[in-house]
N, CA, C and O of each residue as an XYZ file, in Angstrom:
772
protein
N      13.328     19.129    -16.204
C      13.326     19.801    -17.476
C      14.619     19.539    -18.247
O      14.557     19.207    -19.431
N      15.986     19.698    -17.511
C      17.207     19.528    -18.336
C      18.001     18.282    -17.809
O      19.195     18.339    -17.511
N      17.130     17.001    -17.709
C      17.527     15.707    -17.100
C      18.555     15.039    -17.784
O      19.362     14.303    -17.216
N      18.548     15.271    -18.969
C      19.856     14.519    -20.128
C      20.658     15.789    -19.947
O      20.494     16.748    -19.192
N      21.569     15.516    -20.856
C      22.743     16.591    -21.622
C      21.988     17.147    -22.360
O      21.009     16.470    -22.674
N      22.060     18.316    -22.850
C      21.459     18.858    -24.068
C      22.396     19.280    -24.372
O      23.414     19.171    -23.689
N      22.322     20.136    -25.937
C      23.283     21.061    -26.696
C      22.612     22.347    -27.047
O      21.392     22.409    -27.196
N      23.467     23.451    -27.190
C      22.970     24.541    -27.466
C      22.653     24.643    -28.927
O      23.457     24.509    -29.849
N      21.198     24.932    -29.025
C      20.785     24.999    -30.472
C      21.443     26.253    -31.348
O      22.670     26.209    -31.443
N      20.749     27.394    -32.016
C      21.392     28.348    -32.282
C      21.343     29.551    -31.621
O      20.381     29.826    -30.904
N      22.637     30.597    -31.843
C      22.348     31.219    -31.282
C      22.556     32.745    -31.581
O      23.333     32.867    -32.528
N      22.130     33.924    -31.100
C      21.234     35.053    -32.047
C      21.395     36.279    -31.125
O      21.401     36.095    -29.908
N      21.532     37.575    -31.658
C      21.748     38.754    -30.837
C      20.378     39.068    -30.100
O      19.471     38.236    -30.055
N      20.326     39.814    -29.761
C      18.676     40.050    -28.411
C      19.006     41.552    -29.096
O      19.996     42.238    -28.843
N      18.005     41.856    -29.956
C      17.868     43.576    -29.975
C      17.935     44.280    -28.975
O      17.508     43.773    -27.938
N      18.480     45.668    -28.913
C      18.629     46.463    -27.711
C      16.712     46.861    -27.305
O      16.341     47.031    -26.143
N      15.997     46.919    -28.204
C      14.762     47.309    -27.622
C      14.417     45.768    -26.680
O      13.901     46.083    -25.607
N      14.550     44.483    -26.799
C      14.066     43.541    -26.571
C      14.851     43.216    -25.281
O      14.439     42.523    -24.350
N      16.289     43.951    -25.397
C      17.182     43.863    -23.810
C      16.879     44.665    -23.152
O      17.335     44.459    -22.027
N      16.290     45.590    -23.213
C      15.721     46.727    -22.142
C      14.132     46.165    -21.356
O      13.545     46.376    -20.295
N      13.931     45.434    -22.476
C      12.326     44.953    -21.527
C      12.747     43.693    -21.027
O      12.074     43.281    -20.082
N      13.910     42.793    -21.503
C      14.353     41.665    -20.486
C      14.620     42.292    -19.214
O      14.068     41.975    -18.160
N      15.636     43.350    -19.379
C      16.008     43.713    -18.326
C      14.956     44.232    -17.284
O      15.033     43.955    -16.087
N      14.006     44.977    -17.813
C      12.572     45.770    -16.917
C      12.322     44.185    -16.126
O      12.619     43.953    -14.954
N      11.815     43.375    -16.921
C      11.380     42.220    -16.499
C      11.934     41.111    -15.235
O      11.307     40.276    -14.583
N      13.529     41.553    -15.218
C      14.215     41.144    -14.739
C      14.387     41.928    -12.928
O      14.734     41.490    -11.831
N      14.048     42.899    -13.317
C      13.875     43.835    -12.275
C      12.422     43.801    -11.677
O      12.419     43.859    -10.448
N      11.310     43.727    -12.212
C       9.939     43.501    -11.560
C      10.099     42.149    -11.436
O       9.284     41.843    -10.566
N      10.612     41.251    -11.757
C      10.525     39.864    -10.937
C      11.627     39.719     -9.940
O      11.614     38.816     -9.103
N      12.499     40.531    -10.020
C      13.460     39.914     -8.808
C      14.347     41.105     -8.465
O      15.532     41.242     -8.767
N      13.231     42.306     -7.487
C      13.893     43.515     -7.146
C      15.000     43.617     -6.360
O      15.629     44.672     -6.445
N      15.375     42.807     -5.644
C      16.377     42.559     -5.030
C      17.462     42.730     -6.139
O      18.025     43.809     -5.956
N      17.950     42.089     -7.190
C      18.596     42.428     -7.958
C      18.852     44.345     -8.222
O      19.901     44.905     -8.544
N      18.022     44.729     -8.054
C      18.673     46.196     -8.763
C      19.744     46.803     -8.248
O      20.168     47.642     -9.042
N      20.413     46.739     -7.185
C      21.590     47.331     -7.018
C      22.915     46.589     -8.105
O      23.895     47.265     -8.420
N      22.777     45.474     -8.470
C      23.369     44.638     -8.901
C      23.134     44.713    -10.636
O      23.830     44.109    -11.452
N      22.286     45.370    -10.869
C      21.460     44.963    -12.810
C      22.622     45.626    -13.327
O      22.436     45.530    -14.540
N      23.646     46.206    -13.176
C      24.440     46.874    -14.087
C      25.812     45.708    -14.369
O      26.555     45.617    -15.346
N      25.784     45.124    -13.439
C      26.767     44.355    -13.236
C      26.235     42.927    -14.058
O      27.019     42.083    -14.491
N      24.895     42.854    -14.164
C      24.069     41.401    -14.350
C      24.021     41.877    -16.104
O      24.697     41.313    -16.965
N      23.178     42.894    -16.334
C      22.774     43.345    -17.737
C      23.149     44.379    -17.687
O      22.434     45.285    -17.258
N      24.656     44.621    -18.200
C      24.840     46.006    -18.784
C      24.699     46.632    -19.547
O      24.883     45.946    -20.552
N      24.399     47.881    -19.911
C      23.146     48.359    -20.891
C      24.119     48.236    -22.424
O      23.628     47.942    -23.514
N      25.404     48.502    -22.205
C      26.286     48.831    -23.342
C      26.987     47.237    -23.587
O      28.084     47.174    -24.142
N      26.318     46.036    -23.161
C      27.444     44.803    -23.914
C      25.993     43.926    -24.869
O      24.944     44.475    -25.207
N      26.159     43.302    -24.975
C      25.304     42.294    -26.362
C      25.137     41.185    -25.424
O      25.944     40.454    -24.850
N      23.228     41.308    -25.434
C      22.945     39.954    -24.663
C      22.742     38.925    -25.664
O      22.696     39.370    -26.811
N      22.601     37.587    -25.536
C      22.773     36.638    -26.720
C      21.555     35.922    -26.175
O      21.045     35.958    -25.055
N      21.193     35.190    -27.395
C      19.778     34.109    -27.055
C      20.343     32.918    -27.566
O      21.034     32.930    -28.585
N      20.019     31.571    -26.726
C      20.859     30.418    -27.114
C      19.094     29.701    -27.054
O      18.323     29.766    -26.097
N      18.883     29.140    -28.214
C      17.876     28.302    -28.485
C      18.321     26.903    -27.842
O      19.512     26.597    -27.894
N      17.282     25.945    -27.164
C      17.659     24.716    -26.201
C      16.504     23.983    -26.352
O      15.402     24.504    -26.531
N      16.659     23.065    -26.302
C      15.446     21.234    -26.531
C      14.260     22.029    -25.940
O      14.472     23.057    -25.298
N      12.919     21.521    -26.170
C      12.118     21.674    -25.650
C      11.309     23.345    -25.547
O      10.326     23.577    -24.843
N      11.792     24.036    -26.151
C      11.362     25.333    -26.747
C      11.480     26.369    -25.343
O      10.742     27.122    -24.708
N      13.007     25.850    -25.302
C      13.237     26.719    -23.776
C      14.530     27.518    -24.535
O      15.201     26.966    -25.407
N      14.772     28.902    -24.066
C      15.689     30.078    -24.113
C      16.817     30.098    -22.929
O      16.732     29.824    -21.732
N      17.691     30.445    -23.581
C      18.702     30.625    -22.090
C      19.434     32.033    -22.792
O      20.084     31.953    -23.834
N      19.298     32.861    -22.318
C      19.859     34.690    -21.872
C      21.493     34.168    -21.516
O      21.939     33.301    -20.765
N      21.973     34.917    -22.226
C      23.462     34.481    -21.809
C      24.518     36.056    -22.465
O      24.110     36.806    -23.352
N      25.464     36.162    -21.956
C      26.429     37.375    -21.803
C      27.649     36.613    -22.138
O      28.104     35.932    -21.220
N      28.200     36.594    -23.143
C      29.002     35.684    -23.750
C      28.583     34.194    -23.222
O      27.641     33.401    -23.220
N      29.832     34.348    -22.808
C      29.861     32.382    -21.790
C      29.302     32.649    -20.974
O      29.489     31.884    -20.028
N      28.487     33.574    -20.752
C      28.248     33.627    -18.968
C      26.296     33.116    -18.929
O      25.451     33.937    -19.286
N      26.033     32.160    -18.606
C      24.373     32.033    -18.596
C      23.946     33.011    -17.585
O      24.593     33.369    -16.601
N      22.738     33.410    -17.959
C      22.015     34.568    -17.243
C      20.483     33.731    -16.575
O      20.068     33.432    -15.455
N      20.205     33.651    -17.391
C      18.317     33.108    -17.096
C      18.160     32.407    -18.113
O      18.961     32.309    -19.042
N      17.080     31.850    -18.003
C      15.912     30.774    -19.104
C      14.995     30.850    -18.841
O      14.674     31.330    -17.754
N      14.118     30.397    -19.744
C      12.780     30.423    -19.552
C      12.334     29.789    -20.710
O      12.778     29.873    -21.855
N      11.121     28.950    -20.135
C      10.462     27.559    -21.144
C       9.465     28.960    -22.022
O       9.569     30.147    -21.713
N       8.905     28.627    -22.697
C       7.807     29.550    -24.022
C       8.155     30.762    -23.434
O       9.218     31.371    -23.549
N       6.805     31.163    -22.564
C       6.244     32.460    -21.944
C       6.041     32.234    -20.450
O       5.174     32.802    -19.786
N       7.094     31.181    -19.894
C       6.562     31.241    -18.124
C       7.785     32.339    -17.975
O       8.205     33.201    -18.747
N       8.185     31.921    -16.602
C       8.435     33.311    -15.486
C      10.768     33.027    -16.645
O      11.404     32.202    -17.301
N      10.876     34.330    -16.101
C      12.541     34.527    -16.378
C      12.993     33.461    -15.039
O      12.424     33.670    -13.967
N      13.897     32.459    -15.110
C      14.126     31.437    -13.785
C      15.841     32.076    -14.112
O      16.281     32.253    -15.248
N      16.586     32.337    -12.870
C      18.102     32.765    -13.281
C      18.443     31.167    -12.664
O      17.830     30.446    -11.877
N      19.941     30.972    -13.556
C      20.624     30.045    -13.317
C      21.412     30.341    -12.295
O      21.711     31.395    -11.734
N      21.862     28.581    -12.070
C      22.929     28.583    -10.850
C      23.932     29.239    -10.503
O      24.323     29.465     -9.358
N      24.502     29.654    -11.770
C      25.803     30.326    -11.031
C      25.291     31.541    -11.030
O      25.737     31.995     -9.977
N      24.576     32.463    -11.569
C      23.976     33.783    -10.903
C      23.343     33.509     -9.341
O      23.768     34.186     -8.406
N      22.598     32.769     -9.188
C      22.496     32.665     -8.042
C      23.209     32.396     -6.656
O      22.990     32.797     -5.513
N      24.238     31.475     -7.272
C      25.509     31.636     -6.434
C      26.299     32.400     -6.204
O      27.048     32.312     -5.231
N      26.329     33.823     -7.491
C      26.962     34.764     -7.096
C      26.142     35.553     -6.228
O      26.699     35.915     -5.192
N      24.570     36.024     -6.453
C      24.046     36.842     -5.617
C      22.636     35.941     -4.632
O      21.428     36.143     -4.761
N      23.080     35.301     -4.019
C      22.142     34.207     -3.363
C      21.197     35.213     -2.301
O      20.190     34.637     -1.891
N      21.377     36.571     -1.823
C      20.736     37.351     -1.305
C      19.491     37.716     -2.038
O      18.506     37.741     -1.300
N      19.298     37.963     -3.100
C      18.706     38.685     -3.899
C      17.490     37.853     -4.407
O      16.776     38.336     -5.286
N      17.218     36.583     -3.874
C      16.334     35.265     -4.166
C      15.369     34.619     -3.020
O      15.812     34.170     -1.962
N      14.157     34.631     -3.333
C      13.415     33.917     -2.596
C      13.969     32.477     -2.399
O      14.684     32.089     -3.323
N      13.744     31.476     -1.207
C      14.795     31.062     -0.263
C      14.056     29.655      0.017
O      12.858     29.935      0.049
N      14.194     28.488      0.200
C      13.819     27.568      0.705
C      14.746     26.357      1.195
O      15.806     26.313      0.571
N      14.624     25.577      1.961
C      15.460     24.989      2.432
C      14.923     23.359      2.561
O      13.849     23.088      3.096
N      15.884     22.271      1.958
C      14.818     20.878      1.903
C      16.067     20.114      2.815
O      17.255     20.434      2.853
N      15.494     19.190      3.408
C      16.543     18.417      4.450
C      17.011     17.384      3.580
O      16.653     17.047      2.451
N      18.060     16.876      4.507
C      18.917     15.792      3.866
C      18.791     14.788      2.814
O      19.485     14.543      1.828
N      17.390     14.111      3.430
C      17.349     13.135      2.282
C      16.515     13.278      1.358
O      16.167     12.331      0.652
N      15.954     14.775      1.184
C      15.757     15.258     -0.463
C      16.888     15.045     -0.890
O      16.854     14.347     -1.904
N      17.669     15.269     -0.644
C      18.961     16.170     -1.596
C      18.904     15.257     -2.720
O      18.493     15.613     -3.824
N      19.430     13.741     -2.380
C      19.865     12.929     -3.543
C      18.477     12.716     -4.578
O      18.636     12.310     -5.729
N      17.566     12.932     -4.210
C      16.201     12.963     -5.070
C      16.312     14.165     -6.065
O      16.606     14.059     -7.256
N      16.072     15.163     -5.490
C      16.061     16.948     -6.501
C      17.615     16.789     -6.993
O      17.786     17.550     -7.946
N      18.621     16.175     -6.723
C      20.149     16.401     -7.613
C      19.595     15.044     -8.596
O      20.411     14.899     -9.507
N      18.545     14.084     -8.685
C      18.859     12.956     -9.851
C      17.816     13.701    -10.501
O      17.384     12.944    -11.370
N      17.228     14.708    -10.536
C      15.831     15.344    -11.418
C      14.302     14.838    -10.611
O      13.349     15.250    -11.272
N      13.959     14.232     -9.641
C      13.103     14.165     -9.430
C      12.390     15.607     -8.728
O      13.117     16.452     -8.205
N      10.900     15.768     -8.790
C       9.979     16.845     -8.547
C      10.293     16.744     -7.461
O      10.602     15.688     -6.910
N      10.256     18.337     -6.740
C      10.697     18.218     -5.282
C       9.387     18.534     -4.526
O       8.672     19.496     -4.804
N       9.119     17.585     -3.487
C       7.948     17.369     -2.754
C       7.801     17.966     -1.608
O       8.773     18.328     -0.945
N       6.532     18.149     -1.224
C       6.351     19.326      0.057
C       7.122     18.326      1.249
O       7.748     18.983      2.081
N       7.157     16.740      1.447
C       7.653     16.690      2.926
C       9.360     16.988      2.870
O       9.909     17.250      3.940
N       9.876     16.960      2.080
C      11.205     17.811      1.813
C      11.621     19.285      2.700
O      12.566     19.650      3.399
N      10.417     19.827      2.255
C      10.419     21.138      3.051
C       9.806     21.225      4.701
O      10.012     21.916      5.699
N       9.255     20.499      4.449
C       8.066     20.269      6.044
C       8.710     19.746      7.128
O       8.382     20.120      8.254
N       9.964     18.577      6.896
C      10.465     17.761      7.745
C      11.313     18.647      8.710
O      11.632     19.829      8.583
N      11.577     17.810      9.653
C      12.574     18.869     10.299
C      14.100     19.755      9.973
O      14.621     20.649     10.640
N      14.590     19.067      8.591
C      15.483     19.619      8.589
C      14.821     20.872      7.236
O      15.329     21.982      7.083
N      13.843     20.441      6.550
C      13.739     22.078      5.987
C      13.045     23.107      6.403
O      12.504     23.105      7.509
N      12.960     24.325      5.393
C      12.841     25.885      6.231
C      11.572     25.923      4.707
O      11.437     25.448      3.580
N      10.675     27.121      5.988
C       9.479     27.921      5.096
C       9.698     29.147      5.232
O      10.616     29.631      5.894
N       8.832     29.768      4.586
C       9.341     31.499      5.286
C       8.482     31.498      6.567
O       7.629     30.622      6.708
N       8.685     32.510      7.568
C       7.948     32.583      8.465
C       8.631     31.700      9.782
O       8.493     32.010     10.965
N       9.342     30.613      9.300
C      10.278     30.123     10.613
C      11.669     30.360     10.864
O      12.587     30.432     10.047
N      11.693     30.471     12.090
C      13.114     31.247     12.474
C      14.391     29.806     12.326
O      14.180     28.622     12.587
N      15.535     30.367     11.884
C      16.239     29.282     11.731
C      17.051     28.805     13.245
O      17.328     27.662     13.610
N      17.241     29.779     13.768
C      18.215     29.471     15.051
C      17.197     29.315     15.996
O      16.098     29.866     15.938
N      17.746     28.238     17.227
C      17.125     28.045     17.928
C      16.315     29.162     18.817
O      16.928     29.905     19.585
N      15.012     29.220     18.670
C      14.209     30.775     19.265
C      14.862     32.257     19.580
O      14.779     33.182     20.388
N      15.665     31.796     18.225
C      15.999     33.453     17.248
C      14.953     34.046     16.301
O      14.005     33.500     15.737
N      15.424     35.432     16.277
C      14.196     35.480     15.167
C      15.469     35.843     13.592
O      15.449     36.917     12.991
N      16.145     35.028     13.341
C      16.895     34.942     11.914
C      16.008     34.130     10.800
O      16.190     32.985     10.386
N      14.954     35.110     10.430
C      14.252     34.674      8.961
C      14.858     34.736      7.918
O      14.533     35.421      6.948
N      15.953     33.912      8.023
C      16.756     33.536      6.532
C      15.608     33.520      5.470
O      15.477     34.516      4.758
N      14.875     32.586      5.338
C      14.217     32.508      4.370
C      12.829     33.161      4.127
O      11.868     32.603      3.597
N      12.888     34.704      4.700
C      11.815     34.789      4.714
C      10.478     34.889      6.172
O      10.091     34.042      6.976
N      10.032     36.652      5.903
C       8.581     35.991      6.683
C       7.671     36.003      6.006
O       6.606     35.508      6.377
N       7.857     36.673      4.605
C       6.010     36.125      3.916
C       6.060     35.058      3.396
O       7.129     34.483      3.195
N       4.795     34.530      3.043
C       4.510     33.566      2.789
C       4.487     33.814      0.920
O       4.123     34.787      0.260
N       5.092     32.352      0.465
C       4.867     32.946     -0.970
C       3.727     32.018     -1.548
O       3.093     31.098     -1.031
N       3.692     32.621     -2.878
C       2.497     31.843     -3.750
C       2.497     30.869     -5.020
O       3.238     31.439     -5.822
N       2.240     30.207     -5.345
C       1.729     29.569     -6.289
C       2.221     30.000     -7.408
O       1.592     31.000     -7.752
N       3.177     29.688     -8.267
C       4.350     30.608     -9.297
C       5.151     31.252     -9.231
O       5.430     31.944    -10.210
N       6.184     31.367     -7.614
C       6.808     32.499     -7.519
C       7.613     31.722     -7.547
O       7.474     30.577     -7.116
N       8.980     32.333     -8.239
C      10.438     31.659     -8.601
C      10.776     31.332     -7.000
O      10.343     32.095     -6.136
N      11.484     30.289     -6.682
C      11.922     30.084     -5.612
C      13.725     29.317     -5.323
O      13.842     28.189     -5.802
N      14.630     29.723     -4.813
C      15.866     28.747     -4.672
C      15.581     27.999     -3.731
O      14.830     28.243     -2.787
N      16.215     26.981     -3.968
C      16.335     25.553     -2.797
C      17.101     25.627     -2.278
O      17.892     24.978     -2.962
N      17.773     26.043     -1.231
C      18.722     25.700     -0.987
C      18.844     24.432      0.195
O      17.885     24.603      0.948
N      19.649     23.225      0.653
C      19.900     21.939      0.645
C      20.655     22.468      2.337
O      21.308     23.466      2.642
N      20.117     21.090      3.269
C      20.289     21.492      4.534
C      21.861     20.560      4.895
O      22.122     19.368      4.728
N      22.697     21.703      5.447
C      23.767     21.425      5.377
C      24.742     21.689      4.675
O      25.835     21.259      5.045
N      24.635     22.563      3.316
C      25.017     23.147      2.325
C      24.867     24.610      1.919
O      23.883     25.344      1.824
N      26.329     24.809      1.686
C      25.829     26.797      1.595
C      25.777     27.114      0.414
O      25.803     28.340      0.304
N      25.696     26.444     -0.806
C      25.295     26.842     -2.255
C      23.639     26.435     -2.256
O      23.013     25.941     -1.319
N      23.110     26.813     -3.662
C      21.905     26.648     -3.359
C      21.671     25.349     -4.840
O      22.404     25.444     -5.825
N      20.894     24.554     -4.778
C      20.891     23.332     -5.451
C      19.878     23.300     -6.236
O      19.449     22.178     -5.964
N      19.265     23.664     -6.921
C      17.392     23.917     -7.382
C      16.935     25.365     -7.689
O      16.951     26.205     -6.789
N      16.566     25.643     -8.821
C      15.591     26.391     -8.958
C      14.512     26.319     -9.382
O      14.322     25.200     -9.857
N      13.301     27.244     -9.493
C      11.817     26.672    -10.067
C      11.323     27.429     -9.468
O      11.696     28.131     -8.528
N      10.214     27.303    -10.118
C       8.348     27.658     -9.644
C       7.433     26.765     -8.655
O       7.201     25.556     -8.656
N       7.002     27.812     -7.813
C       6.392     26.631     -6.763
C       4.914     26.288     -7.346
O       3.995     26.930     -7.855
N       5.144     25.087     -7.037
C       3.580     24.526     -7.720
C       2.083     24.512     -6.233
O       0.980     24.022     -5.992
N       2.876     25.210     -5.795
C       1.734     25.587     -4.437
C       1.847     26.625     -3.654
O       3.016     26.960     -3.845
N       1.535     27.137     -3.125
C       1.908     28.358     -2.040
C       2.577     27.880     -0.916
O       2.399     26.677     -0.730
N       3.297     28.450     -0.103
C       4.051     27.608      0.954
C       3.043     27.449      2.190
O       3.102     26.453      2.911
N       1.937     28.674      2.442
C       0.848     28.668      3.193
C       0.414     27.218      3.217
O       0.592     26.534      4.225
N      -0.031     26.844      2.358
C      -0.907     25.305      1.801
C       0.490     24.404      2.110
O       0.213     23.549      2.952
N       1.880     24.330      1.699
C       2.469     23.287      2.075
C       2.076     23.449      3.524
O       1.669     22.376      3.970
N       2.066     24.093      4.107
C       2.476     23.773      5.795
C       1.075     23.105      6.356
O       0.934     22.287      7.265
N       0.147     23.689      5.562
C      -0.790     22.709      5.881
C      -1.185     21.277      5.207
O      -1.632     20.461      6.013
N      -1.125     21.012      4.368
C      -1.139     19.861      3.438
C      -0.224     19.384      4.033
O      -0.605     19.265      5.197
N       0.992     18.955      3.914
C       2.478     18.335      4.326
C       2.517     17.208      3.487
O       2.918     16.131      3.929
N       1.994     17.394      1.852
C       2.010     16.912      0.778
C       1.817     17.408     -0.402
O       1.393     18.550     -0.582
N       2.142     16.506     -1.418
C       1.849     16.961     -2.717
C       3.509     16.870     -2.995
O       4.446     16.396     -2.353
N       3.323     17.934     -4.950
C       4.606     18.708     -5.118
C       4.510     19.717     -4.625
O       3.466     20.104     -4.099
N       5.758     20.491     -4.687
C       6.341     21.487     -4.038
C       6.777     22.606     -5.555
O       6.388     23.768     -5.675
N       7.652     21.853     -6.559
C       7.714     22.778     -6.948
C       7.694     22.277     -8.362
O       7.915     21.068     -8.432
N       7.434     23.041     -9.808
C       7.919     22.304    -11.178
C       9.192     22.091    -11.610
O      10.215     22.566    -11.114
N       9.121     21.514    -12.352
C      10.888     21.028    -12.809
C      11.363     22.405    -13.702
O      10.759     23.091    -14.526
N      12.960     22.482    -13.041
C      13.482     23.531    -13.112
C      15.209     23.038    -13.251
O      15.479     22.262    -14.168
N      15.848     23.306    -12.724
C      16.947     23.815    -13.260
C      18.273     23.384    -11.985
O      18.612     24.293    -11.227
N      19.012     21.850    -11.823
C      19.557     21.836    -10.688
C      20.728     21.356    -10.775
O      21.155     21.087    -11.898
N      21.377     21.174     -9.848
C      23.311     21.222    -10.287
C      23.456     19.546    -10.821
O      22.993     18.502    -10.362
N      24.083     19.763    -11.677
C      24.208     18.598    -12.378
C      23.779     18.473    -13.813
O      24.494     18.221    -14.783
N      22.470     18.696    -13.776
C      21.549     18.450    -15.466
C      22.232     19.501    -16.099
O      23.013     20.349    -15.668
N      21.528     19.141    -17.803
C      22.112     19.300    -18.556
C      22.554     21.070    -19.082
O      23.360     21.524    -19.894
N      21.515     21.706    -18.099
C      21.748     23.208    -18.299
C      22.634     23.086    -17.576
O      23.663     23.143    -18.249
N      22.863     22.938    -16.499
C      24.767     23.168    -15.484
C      25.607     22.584    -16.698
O      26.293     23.436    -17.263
N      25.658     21.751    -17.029
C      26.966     21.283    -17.897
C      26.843     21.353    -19.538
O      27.143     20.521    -20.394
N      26.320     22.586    -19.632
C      25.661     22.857    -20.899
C      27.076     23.846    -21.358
O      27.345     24.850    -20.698
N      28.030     23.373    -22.710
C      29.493     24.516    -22.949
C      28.740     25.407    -23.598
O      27.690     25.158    -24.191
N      29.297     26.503    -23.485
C      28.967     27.679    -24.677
C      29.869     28.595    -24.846
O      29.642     29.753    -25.197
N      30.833     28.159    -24.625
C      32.174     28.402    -25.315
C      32.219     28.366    -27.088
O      33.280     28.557    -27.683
């Protein structure tokens, strides 16, 4: 989605009625966040809307990016929110030699996740531990998901899964997820200063 550089188009106050239902929204998609929403969207500062290529929004708190989202799909939070609260996010894990594929923009593919070095929910990460880092349910077909990259403790990718993880494990093909949002492109190095 943000494979070039882009520039920030214009940009515009978010009415307080229209920041209270970001925020609701923000909270029914990613409850894990609520101990944290005061700190993320505080009710008393000015959220800003930065218009971007392709009729995508990016939520931002001065300099600080918050989320985006293309028309009317799901609120996707950016990298560095996620790096600050990487708990608070559905979880996936792709082995090594995804990495250099999903960091040049390519769609990230189910054997990424399937191979031995990535994680689904439902498998234990340590050797016949039960540490479900990522998860024991199984997710579905549109649910925001982080990537995070095997061997690496930041997380590299965000997006919507374009399948349920149930079906990756059986398929052990296809895509995995839609194009979204990953360190490097042009939303990471997007100023808004």
């Amino acid at each position: 989605m943000f494979k070039k550089d882009i520039s920030a188009g214009s940009k515009s106050k978010v009415k307080s009625s229209a920041q209270r239902a970001i925020r609701q929204k923000v909270l029914d998609t990613y409850p894990a966040l609520e101990p944290y929403i005061d700190d993320i969207l505080p009710k008393k500062e000015q959220l800003d809307l930065v218009k971007l290529p392709d009729r995508c929004s990016l939520y931002t708190l001065g300099p600080r990016p918050l989320f985006f989202q293309h028309m009317d799909d799901a609120l996707l939070p950016h990298l560095t929110l996620v790096h600050k609260y990487p708990q608070c996010f559905s979880k996936l894990r792709i082995d090594r030699g995804a990495i250099r594929f999903v960091l040049s923009g390519a769609s990230l593919m189910v054997p990424g996740l399937t191979s031995p070095g990535g994680r689904l929910p439902g498998e234990a990460v340590a050797d016949g531990g039960s540490d479900f880092r990522y998860g024991k349910e199984e997710l579905d077909e549109g649910d925001v998901v982080v990537i995070e990259a095997e061997g690496k403790e930041t997380a590299c990718f965000v997006g919507q899964l374009a399948m349920g993880t149930a079906d990756m494990k059986t398929k052990k093909k296809g895509q995995a997820c839609r194009a979204g949002h990953y360190l490097g492109d042009g939303l990471w190095n997007l100023g808004l200063d």
